[in-house]
Each structure stands twice: as structure tokens, then as C-alpha cells.
C-alpha positions, 0 to 999 in steps of 0.5 A: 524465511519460510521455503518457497511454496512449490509450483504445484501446491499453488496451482492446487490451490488455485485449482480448488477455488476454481472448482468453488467458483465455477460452481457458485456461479451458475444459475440456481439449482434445486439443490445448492450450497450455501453462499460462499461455500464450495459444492461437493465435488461430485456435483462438478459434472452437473453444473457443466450441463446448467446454461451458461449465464448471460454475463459470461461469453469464453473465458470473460464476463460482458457487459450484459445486463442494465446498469440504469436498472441495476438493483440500489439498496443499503442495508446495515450489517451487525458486527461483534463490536461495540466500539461506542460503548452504547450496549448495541452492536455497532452497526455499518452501512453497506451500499449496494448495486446489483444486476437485476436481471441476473436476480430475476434469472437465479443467477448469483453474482460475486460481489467487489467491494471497497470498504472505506471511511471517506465516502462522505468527508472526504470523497474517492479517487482523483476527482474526490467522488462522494456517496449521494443518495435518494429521498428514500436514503437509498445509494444513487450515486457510488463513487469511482468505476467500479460499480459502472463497469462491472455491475453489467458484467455479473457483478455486484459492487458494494460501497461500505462505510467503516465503523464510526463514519459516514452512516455506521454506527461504532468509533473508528479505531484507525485499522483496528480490531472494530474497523476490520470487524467491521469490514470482515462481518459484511464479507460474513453477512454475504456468506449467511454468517451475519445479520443485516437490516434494512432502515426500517429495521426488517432483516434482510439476507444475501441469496443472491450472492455467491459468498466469493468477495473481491475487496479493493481500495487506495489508501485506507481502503486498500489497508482495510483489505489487508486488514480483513485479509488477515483474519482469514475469513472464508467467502474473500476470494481475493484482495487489491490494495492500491498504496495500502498500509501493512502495519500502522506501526511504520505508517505513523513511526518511522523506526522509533520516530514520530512521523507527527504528533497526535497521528492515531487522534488526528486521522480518526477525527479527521474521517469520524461521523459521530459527535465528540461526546459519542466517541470521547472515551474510544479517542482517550484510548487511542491517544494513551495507547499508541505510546506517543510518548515512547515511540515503542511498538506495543499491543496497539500496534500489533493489533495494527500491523497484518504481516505477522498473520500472512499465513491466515491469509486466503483471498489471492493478493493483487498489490499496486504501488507507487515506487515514489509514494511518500505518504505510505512509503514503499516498506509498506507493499515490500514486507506484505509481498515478502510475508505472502511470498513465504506463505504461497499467497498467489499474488500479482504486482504493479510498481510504477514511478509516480507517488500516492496514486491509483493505477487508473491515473497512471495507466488507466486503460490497461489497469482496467483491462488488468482488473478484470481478467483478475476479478473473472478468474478469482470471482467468476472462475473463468480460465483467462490464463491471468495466473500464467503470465509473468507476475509483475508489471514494472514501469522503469521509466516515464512511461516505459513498462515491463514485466518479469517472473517476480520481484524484487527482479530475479538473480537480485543479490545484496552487495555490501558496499564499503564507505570510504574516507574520500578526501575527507569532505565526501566520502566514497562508496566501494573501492577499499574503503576505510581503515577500521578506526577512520573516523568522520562525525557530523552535527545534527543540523535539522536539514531540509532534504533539498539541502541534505542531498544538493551540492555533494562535493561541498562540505555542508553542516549537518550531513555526511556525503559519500559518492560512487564512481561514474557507472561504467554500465547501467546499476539496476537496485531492486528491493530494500537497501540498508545501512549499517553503522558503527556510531558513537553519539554524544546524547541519549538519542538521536534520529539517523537518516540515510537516502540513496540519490542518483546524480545524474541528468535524466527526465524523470516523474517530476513531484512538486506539489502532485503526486507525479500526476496532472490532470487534464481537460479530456474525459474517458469513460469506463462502463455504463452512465445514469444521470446521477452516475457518470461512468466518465473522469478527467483523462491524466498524464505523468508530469516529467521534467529532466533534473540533474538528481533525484533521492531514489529512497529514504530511512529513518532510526531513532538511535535509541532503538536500535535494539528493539523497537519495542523499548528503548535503549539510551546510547552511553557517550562513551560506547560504539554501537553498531546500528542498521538504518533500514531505507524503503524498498525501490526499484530504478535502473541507475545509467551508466554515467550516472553517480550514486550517492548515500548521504547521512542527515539527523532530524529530518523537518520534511517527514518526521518531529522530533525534540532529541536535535542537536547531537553529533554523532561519530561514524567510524568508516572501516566498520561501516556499509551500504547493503545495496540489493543488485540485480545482475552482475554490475556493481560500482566501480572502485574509486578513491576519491569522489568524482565531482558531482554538480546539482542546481543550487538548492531550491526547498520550494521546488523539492518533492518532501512529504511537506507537512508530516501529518498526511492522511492515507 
């Protein structure tokens, strides 16, 4: 790990976009820099005689100009790409809405934009918002807030369609070199290093930018900021991804497993705007090159995967997460954090208790508060003191926030947690621990998780239990656990799960068929309406009910790359390995009272596929342990002997699994 960045690099470093920002947008003078460049600072005193734009009151931006008037134009950006193989460059659909009075006034506006390939299959946001148009072709209706919020506040918002959906040319490659190209050139087209045109063919520029782009997104949106993030392109001031994706790697593999079969091939079909014929050969590569097969990490996937270039990285990062998020699990927010962290990126952090959600149907009124304080300070260069305050935002309960200096929690420290013979049905977790030796072996028996985790004090095929004692005080886990076993495994391979679970009463995010999120009868508005664009979406609640465990967080290794995720190594019957299962990053408080429990499964039907079952594999205690992160100085109490631990019978109907493994992000 890289040292640390010290305070003051970071504050020079935000000081010196500040001076680029305070600039850029102001009205224009005779003489200006171009889009998204910073003025010589020699120019700085100047611009403190210029007027102050109309959108900007103290240290915020206000809603001052007319959102029904607002500017509506699309335009078509060239990228570098051919990804069709047509011999013309791919060609991607950027839909804007801009304020007209500041056009008219010479001030140039900053631009938010959420690149994304669902504005026309699939739709944005809780309430599944679509792009509608004009009879000219002209963007009427773009989904989500953005645009009715901050188009009156001096902003411009623009909606892009990736490359190969919706109305851009090109073949989506699934978070690839053409999809993040194809985002990256229209962050180059608002800083005069791109080509645009209109429908009708005639070129058309960005004056009316001031270069600094702030990209936002859920899912695949928020991946592709990510994405272009990592190119280090000049102009991205800075990034929110909402549950987005790092590495397409993990997304699709789970350390060697498939999550299902077919992954890269099912999610471009899924969002593609092009005919089969067009993108024929560009589906053959994806299927033959992601090594479905193999399951191994290769060139595709490093094309796909965004941390190893943090240090490119120079938009600041506003990350968002759900703790609970079951289709792009926690791993995915942890190791960009750690990667940025390592790098100085300046960055900001919400964690929260529900699944694959937006912020803004969890907490919506400080989210939007949240976003714009953000957005004034890295996009306006206003000094509203966002940067001053604690890093992150932690929901550590149904409803219940806080916030503190960093994440994980600082004074986090890993606890190796010895794993115990028990009386020898359920193991324990600390005390003495095994003998080196000690051994306890399971079969492979394709639980569900309902049933893995329910009933631990019961001897149940296919599984191996180990409890904590009672918590004396409360267990505060904070960052990503791990499990290493010493095994022997009597086939090449087999997949070897692990899931922390907390016994224990409590009301908790109840996630059945939801993501821990209901939606309600009641509407709020946030910014300014047309006919067609209504600024008002359906109020939402968390959804809790008391329950008597819950899994707090899940891992996956398939044995065979235990080594490597690269290659595969097949296990020999006859020979012990040491073998880490890595689980995903979480954050809870455990009271005291409560029960922990880790509990060992094989195949594992809710969340990936896969054909090597039925193995029994051999786990000898003594050389076996929890690495637990803690945060403070509690630990778990020393016990001998399992205390007994009662759970509902199990109901699979009623447990929250990623159900279908196939999910689209």
C-alpha cells in the first residue's frame, strides 16, 4: 500500500482547481482560456472585478434562470472507435438541456452528465424514467432530477446514450475500451478536443461550456464514471457513482466462479440499440474473450477492471453504497475507496443499509442538499466548506446516521479470530481454538442460504457452523473480513463459501422481493416542472421488520484458484492447502447480547452456477481463521462450547438471495 497523501498535498490540490473553477465560470472576457483549461494565474485578480453571475448568491448556486425556456438540443459526438466495424466512427447521442439566459448573458456553465445505456430499453431511477423526444428529434423529456434541479442553478445536464444503445451508433462492449470512449470523447467534445454534429450533419461546438464535467450515475451509469475516470481525461472535475462497478471481473466472477453463464453476451443484448446482424461479430468477442470457460482473470478483464489506474484518476470521487447491495456487492465500492485513498483522490462516502439503491430513495432530501454543495464546490468553485467536513456519511441502523473521519472507521484493526472444535456439530469462534490436526469435513450439498445459515446449533449436511459467545459489549466490523483455511479436497475443484451472520433479535432492512425500499403514494418535488418534465417522484420509505438473524456479508473461491485468479491450479486429493476466501466489505455494530457466526457452504444456487458439486472437503481447525476487521477495542469472548442459538425454521421464499443469478447492474 502507498503512503498516505499528506493534508496539505490535498488541500493544493483542491486549491488549484479552485483557482481553474473560479475562473471558467465567470461571464466571458475579451480574452479567456479555452474550455476546460485553467487561466494563467495571473489572470485571477481580474476576474474578481467581473460580476458575479446571476445563478451564484454567497457560496451556492440558485435557481435563477427558467427551466421551461431552458435550451434542448442533441448532438452527436465522434469518438475513436469503430466498434461495428463499418469503416465510420462510432457516433454517440448526447442530449442536452442548458440555461438560456446565461447563453445569452456569455456566462458558461459547467455540465453534469450521466452517460448510460438504459435511457431508452430499460429507463432510470425508481420510477424507470425514459428519454422522450420532440417531432424535431429534439430531447423533451430527460429522466431523473438532474436536469430540473440544476439547469436553473447555472448548470447544464447532459444525458448520453453509450456506444450501441439507444440512438449512438458503435456495439456496446460491456465496460469496455468503446463504452468508456465513448463516454470519455463527449467530456473531450465539451473541452474543444472532440467533433460534434447535429442531425442534420452540421458541426457544432461547446463555447458555451466551461470544460469542468461532473459524471453521475447508479449501476452502469455510475461504472462508466468510473470507467472514464480512469482514463485521466482533462475537463472531469469530478465523479458520483451510486452502487457502481470497478472491475467487471468481480461483477461477473466471484473469485473464479461463475456468477452465471453467458454474463458479458446476456447484458449487451440486453441494453443493445442495434440489430443482431450489426453487432454479430463484436457479441462473438465478447463471448470467446471473457474465458467463460476458465473462469480466469485475462485481457478482457483487465480492460474491464478501473483500479489498477487510480493513480490517473483526476475528478474528485463521491462514492454511494448500499451495505446490503446484492447485485454489485460491497467489494466493488471497498477496493476503489482503498485504490483512491492510496492515490490522495479527494472523495466523500455514503454507506447506507439498503440494497441496490439510489441515495435519493433512501434519503432523499439530504442526498439532494448533499449533491449540490458537492457539485458548487468541484464544478462552480464555490468555498461552501464541503471538503471541511467529516468524510463519510454512515447509516448504522434503520434510519439512524452518523458520520466519521474516514472509512473503514478509524482505529479499525483485523482480529484473527481462532475457529474452534465446539462440541463437534458447531464449532466455536475465538477462545483457544483447535488443536493443529483437529479435523471436521462436510459435503457439498448445493444449499440455499435460508438453509445454510437457520438453526446453527443443528447438524445440517453440506455445511460447517461456528458461533461466537454472547457479546458482552457491542462488536463494531468495519471493512472486509476473510477466511483462511487449511483444506483438503477430494476433486479438482470445488467453490468454497463463507458468510458472517449476526443471531440476534433486532429490527432490521427487511429485503424480500425489494432492495429494503417501498415506494409510496405521496410525491415530492425537487426543481422546476414542464408538461412533458415533471420535477416530482413517488416519496419512499425503508421497509424493517424485527427478525431473529440476518447474513451481514458473503464470499466466494473457487478452490481451484487459489493461487491466482489468472490460472487455475487443480487441487491433488492427497495434499492440504491453505486457501484465503475473501468476503465483501461491510459495516454494522453487532449488540451486545447478540451472537456471531461464520458458516462454510460449497455451491451456492442463490448467486452463482456452477458444474464442479458434490465434493467433501476437509478443514483442519487448528490452521484455520477468521481475520475480522474491528473497529475499537471490543472483541469476542472466549468460549469452549457453542451457546445455543434458535432462528425461525427456514423459509426460502421469504430470505433476501440475489434470486436469479443473472442481474443486470
Amino acid at each position: 500500500m502507498t503512503p498516505a497523501p499528506s493534508p496539505t498535498s490535498i488541500r493544493a490540490r483542491v486549491a488549484v482547481v479552485l483557482v481553474g473553477l473560479l475562473v471558467a465560470a465567470l461571464p466571458a472576457a475579451p480574452v479567456t482560456a479555452s474550455p476546460g483549461t485553467a487561466s494563467p494565474i495571473a489572470a485571477e485578480p481580474a476576474a474578481r472585478h467581473r460580476p458575479v453571475p446571476a445563478h451564484v448568491r454567497g457560496n451556492q448556486t440558485v435557481p435563477a434562470y427558467s427551466y421551461a425556456d431552458a435550451i434542448r438540443e442533441s448532438v452527436w459526438v465522434q469518438t475513436s472507435a469503430d466498434s461495428d466495424g463499418d469503416g465510420v466512427r462510432d457516433r454517440v447521442a448526447v442530449d442536452l438541456v442548458r440555461p438560456r439566459e446565461a447563453a445569452a448573458a456569455g456566462v458558461r456553465v459547467p455540465v453534469i452528465m450521466d452517460a448510460s445505456p438504459y435511457y431508452l430499453c430499460c429507463g432510470r431511477g425508481n420510477e424507470s424514467e425514459l428519454k422522450t423526444y420532440d417531432a424535431a428529434g429534439v430531447i423533451a423529456k430527460a429522466p431523473l432530477f438532474y436536469d430540473n434541479y440544476f439547469v436553473p442553478r447555472g448548470y447544464a445536464f447532459a444525458a448520453v446514450d453509450l456506444a450501441g444503445t439507444a440512438r449512438s451508433t458503435g456495439c456496446e462492449d460491456v465496460g469496455g475500451p468503446a463504452e468508456v470512449g465513448s463516454a470519455k470523447a463527449v467530456v473531450d467534445w465539451l473541452n474543444g478536443r472532440a467533433r460534434a454534429y447535429t442531425a442534420d450533419g452540421r458541426p457544432v461546438s461547446a463555447t458555451w461550456s466551461t470544460g469542468q464535467v461532473g459524471m453521475i450515475g447508479k449501476s452502469w451509469d455510475g461504472s462508466v464514471a468510473n470507467g472514464v475516470a480512469a482514463t485521466g481525461v482533462e475537463g472531469l472535475a469530478t465523479i458520483v457513482p451510486i452502487s457502481a462497478i470497478s472491475s467487471w471481473y468481480d461483477y461477473m466472477r466471484y473469485q473464479g466462479n461463475l456468477r452465471t453463464t453467458d454474463y458479458p453476451g446476456y447484458l449487451h443484448s440486453y441494453v443493445s440499440g442495434r440489430t443482431d446482424e450489426a453487432c454479430a461479430d463484436a457479441l462473438a468477442r465478447l463471448r470467446a474473450d471473457s474465458a467463460e470457460e476458465t473462469g480466469d482473470y485475462n485481457a478482457f478483464w483487465a480492460q474491464r477492471d478501473y483500479r489498477p489506474s487510480a493513480g490517473r484518476v483526476r475528478a474528485s470521487v463521491f462514492v454511494a453504497h448500499g451495505v446490503n447491495d446484492l447485485n454489485v456487492t460491497t467489494n466493488q465500492f471497498a477496493r476503489w475507496w482503498q485504490e483512491l485513498a492510496d492515490q490522495g483522490v479527494p472523495r466523500k462516502l455514503w454507506l447506507y443499509q439498503a440494497g441496490h439503491e439510489d441515495p435519493f430513495d433512501v434519503r432523499r432530501a439530504e442526498w439532494v442538499t448533499a449533491l449540490h454543495r458537492w457539485f458548487d464546490f468541484w464544478l462552480q468553485g464555490l468555498r461552501n466548506g464541503v471538503m471541511n467536513e467529516p468524510r463519510v456519511d454512515l447509516e448504522t441502523a434503520p434510519g439512524a446516521w452518523t458520520t466519521q473521519r474516514d472509512w473503514p472507521a478509524p482505529g479499525t484493526r483485523d482480529v484473527r479470530v481462532a475457529l474452534g472444535a465446539g462440541d463437534g456439530v458447531t464449532g466455536t469462534l475465538g477462545g483457544r481454538g483447535a488443536r493443529p490436526g483437529r479435523e471436521q469435513a462436510y459435503v457439498d450439498a448445493s444449499l440455499p442460504e435460508a438453509e445454510l445459515v437457520a438453526q446453527p446449533n443443528t447438524a445440517t449436511a453440506g455445511r460447517l457452523v461456528f458461533l461466537s459467545g454472547a457479546l458482552t459489549t457491542p462488536l463494531r466490523i468495519s471493512g472486509s473480513p476473510s477466511v483462511r483455511l487449511r483444506v483438503r479436497v477430494d476433486r479438482p475443484t470445488t467453490e468454497l463459501t463463507a458468510r458472517l451472520v449476526d443471531y440476534g433479535t433486532a429490527e432490521r432492512i427487511r429485503y424480500d422481493s425489494s432492495e429494503g425500499v417501498r415506494t409510496l403514494a405521496t410525491e415530492s418535488c425537487w426543481g422546476a416542472s414542464t408538461d412533458v418534465d415533471d420535477a416530482c417522484y413517488r416519496d419512499t420509505e425503508e421497509i424493517t421488520a424485527v427478525s431473529d438473524h440476518a447474513v451481514l456479508t458473503r464470499g466466494w473461491l473457487d478452490a481451484a484458484h487459489h493461487r491466482s485468479l489468472r490460472f487455475s491450479t487443480p487441487l491433488r486429493p492427497d495434499r492440504w492447502y491453505t486457501v484465503t476466501v475473501p468476503l465483501n466489505a461491510y459495516d454494522a455494530v453487532l449488540p451486545a447480547g447478540h451472537v456471531l457466526g461464520l458458516v462454510l457452504g460449497q455451491s451456492d444456487p442463490d448467486f452463482t452456477e456452477t458444474d464442479d458439486q458434490d465434493a467433501t472437503v476437509r478443514v483442519d481447525l487448528g490452521r484455520s481463521e477468521l481475520i475480522l476487521p474491528v473497529a475499537g477495542r471490543a472483541g469476542l469472548p472466549a468460549v469452549d462450547v457453542a451457546p445455543p442459538v434458535v432462528t425461525a425454521p427456514a423459509d426460502p421464499s421469504a430470505a433476501r438471495t440475489a434470486g436469479d443469478t443473472r442481474q443486470v447492474p
